[in-house]
C-alpha angles and dihedrals in degrees: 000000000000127000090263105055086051094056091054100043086050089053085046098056089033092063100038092044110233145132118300103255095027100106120069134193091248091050116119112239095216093042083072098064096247117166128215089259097055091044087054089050091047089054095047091053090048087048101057089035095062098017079235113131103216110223099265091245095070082094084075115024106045106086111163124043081245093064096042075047090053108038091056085044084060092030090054086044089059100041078048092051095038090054091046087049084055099042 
């Protein structure tokens, strides 16, 4: 596991309250009982934690822990690859 898929599955657990090493990265977001609430508050955490915006339907779309994991780790790469096209 890098250093990454273990941030997020600590917010997630963080914000929904639950045991270190109880989320998984197959774990299904929703399966959890999150509210919207919480999965905004996960998002902003992950936010200020990478200086990445997430798009505003990943409320909706991101189901599993895998796929919010994913989705920073495309969303880092671009904001790299955005800062050595600048350079």
């Amino acid at each position: 596991m890098n250093e990454i898929e273990f941030d997020i599955l600590d917010i997630i657990t963080t914000v929904v309250g639950l045991e270190a090493g109880t989320v998984t990265k197959s774990t299904s977001i929703r399966d959890l009982g999150v509210t919207s609430m919480k999965i905004v508050e996960m998002i902003l955490m992950i936010e200020k934690k990478y200086d990445v915006e997430m798009p505003d339907d990943a409320t909706y779309t991101i189901e599993t822990a895998e796929q919010l994991i994913a989705a920073v780790q495309r969303l880092i790469k671009a904001n790299q690859e955005e800062s050595l096209a600048i350079n």
